[in-house]
BALOBA-1460 file (C-alpha; in Angstrom, 3 decimals):
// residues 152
<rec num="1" residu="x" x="77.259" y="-10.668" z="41.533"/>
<rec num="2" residu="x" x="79.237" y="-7.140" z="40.999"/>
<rec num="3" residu="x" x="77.948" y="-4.212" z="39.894"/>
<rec num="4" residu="x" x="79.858" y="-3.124" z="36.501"/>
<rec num="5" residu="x" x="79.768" y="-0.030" z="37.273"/>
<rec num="6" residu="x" x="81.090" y="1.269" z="40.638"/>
<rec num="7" residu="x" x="79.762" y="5.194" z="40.765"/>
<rec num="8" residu="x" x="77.101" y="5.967" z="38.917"/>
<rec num="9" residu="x" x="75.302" y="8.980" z="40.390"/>
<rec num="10" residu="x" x="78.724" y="11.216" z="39.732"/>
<rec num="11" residu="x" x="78.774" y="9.869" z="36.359"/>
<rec num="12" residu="x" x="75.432" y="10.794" z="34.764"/>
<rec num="13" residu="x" x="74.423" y="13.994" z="36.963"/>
<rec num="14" residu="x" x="71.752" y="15.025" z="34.218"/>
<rec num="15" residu="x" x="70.168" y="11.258" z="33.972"/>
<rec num="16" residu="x" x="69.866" y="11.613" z="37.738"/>
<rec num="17" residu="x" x="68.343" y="14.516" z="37.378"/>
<rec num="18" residu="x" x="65.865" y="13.732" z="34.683"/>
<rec num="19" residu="x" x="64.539" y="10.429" z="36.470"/>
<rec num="20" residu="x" x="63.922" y="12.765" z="39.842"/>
<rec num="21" residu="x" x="61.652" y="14.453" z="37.944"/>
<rec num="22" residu="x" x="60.000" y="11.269" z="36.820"/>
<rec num="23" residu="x" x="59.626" y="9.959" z="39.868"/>
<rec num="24" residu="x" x="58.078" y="13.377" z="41.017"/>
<rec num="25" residu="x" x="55.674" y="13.376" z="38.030"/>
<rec num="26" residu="x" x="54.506" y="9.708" z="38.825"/>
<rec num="27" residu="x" x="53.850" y="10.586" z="42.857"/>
<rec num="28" residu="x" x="51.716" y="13.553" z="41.582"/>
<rec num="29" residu="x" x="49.876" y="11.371" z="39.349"/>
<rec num="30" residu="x" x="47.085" y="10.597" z="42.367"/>
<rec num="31" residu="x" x="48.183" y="6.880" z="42.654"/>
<rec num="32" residu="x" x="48.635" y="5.193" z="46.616"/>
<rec num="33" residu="x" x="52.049" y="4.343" z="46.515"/>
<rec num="34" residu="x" x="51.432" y="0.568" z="47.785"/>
<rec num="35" residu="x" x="49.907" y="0.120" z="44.220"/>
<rec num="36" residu="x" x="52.892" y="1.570" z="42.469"/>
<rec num="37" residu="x" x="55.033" y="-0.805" z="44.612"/>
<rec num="38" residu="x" x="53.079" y="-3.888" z="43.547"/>
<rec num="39" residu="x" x="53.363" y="-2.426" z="39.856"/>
<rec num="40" residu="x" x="56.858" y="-2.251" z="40.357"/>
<rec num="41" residu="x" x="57.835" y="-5.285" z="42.099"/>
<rec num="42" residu="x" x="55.350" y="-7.154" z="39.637"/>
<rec num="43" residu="x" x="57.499" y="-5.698" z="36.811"/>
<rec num="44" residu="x" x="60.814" y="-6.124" z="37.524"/>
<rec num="45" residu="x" x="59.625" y="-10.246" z="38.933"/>
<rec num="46" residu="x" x="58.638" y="-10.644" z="34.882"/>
<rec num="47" residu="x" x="62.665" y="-8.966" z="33.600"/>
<rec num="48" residu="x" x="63.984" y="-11.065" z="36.583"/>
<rec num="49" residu="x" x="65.843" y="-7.703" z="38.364"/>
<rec num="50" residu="x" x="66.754" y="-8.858" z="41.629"/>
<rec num="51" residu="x" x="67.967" y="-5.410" z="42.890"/>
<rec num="52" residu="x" x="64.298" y="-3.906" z="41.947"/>
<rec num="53" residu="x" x="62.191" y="-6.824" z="43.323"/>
<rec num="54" residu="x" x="64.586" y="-6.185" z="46.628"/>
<rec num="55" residu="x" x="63.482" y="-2.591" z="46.666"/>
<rec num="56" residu="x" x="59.594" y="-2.886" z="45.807"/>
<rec num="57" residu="x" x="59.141" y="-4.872" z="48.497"/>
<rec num="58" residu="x" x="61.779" y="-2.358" z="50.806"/>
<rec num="59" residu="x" x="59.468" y="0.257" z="49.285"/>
<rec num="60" residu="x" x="55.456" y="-1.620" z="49.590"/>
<rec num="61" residu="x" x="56.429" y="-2.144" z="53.620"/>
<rec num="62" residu="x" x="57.373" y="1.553" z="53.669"/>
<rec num="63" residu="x" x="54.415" y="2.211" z="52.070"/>
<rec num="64" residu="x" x="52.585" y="0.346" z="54.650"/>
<rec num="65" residu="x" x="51.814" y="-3.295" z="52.535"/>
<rec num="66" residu="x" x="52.178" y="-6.900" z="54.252"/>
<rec num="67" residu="x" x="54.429" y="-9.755" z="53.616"/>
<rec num="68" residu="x" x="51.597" y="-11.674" z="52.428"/>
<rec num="69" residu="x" x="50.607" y="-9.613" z="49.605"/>
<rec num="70" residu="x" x="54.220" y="-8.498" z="48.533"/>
<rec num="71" residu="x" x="55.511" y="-12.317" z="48.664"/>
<rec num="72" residu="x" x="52.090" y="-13.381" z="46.386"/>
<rec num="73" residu="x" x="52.288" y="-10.276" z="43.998"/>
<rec num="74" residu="x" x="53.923" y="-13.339" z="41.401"/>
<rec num="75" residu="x" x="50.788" y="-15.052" z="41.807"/>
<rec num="76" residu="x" x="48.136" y="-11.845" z="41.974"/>
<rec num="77" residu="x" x="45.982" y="-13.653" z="39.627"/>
<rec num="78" residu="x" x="44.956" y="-16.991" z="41.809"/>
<rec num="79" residu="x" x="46.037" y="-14.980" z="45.550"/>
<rec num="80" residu="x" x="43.305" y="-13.015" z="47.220"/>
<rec num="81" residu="x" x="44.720" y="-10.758" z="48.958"/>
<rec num="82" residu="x" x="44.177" y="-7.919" z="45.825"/>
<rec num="83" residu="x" x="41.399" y="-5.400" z="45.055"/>
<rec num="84" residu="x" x="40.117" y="-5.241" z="41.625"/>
<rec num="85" residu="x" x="41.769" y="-2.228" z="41.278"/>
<rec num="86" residu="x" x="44.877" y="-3.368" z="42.353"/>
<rec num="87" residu="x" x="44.112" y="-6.246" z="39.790"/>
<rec num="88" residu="x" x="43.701" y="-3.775" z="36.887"/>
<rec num="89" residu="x" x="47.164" y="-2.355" z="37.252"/>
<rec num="90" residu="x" x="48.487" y="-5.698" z="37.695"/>
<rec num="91" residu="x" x="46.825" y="-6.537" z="34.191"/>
<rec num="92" residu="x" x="48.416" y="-3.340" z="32.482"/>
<rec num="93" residu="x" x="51.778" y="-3.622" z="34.227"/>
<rec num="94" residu="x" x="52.201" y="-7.386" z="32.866"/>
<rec num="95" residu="x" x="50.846" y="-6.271" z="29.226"/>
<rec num="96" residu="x" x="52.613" y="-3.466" z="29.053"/>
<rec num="97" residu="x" x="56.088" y="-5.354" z="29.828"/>
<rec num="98" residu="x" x="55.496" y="-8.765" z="28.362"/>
<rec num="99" residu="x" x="55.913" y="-6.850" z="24.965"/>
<rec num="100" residu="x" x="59.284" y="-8.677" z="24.689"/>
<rec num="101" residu="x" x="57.430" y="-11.891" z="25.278"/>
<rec num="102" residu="x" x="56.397" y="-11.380" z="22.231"/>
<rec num="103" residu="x" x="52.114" y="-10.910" z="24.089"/>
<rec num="104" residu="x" x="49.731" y="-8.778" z="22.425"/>
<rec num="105" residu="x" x="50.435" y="-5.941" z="24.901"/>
<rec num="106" residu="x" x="47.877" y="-4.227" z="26.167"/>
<rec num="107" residu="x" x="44.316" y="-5.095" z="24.490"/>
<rec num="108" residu="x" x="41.315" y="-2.754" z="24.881"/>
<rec num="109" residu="x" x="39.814" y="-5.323" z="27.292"/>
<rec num="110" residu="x" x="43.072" y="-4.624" z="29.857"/>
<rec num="111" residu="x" x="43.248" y="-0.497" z="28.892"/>
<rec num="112" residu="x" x="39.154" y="-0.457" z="29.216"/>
<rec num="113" residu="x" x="39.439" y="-2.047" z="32.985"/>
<rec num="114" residu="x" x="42.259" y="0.167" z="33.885"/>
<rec num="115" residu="x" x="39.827" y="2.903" z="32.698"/>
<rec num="116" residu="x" x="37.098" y="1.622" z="35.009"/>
<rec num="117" residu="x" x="39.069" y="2.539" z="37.944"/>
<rec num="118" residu="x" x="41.423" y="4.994" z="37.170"/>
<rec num="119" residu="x" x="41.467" y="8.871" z="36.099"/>
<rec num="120" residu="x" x="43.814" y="9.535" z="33.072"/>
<rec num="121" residu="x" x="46.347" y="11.553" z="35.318"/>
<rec num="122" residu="x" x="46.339" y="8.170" z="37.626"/>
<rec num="123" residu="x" x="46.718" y="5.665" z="34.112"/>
<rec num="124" residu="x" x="49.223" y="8.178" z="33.037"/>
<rec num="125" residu="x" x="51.627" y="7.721" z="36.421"/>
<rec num="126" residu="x" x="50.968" y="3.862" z="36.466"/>
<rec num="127" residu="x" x="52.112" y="3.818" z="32.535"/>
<rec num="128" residu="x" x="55.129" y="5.952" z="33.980"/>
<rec num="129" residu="x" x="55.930" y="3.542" z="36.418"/>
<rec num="130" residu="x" x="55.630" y="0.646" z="34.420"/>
<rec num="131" residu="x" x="58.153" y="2.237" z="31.867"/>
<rec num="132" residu="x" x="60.688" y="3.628" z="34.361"/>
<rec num="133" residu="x" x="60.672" y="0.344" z="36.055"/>
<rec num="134" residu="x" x="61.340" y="-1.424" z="32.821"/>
<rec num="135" residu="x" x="64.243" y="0.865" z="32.656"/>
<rec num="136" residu="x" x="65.480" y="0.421" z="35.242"/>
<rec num="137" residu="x" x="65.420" y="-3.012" z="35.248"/>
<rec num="138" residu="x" x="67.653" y="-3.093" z="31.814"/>
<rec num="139" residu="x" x="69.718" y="-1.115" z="33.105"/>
<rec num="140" residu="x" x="70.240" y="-2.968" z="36.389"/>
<rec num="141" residu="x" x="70.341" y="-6.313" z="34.465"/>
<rec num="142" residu="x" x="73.211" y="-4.740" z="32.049"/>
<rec num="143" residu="x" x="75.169" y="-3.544" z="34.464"/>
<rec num="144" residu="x" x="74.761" y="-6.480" z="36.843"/>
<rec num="145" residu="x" x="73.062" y="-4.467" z="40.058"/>
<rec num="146" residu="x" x="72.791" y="-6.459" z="43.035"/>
<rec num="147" residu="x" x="69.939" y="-6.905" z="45.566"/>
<rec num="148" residu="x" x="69.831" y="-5.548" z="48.333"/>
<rec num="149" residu="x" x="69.807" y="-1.548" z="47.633"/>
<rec num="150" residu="x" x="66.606" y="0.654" z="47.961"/>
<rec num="151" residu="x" x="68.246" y="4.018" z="46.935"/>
<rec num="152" residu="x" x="66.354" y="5.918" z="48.749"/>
């Protein structure tokens, strides 16, 4: 696969710019960054964005995460190798994207777990994640990213 678009970053200074400062707000948030690595790799397995699952998993092992529980993310549900808070923000993560699935999205049972184990500032970083990985992974999809980038 080719990427459509050959130099992005020169491009689209400002949108560069503007997701920095996402990413920033979403590490202040109080989350541990393997849990926003599972969020994200869980994400972009359900929109099928190879570059993203490629850099969660770059990203979990930098965060300090194994093998086993990166490679059964897909299956968080029946492996158990996850806490039930990791479980909770698996839960919202999968809601929250499955939207085009044409799912409920996220009932009050899933939003009142994530509550259970999460301050607002912590649900409002996850929910950040969620959406800017979503985001990205349209925008990789459109423009045909390949794996095997962690752009960091």
């Amino acid at each position: 696969m080719e990427n459509r678009l050959k130099n992005k970053k020169s491009n689209n200074p400002d949108v560069w710019t503007a997701i920095q400062h996402l990413q920033k707000a979403i590490a202040a948030g109080g989350v541990d960054p393997k849990l926003l690595a599972l969020v994200h790799l869980r994400v972009s397995q359900i929109n099928s964005c190879s570059a993203c699952v490629y850099a969660s998993v770059a990203g979990g092992k930098k965060a300090g995460d194994t093998d086993e529980r990166l490679h059964n993310v897909a299956a968080w549900r029946e492996a158990p190798f996850y806490t039930a808070v990791e479980r909770a923000a698996l839960a919202l993560a999968e809601a929250a994207t499955r939207l085009q699935d044409g799912a409920h999205g996220v009932t009050d049972e899933i939003w009142e777990e994530a509550n259970a184990h999460f301050t607002e500032e912590q649900i409002g970083a996850i929910n950040l994640e969620i959406a800017l990985t979503n985001f990205f992974n349209r925008i990789n999809r459109t423009i045909k990213e390949p794996a095997g980038k962690t752009w960091s």
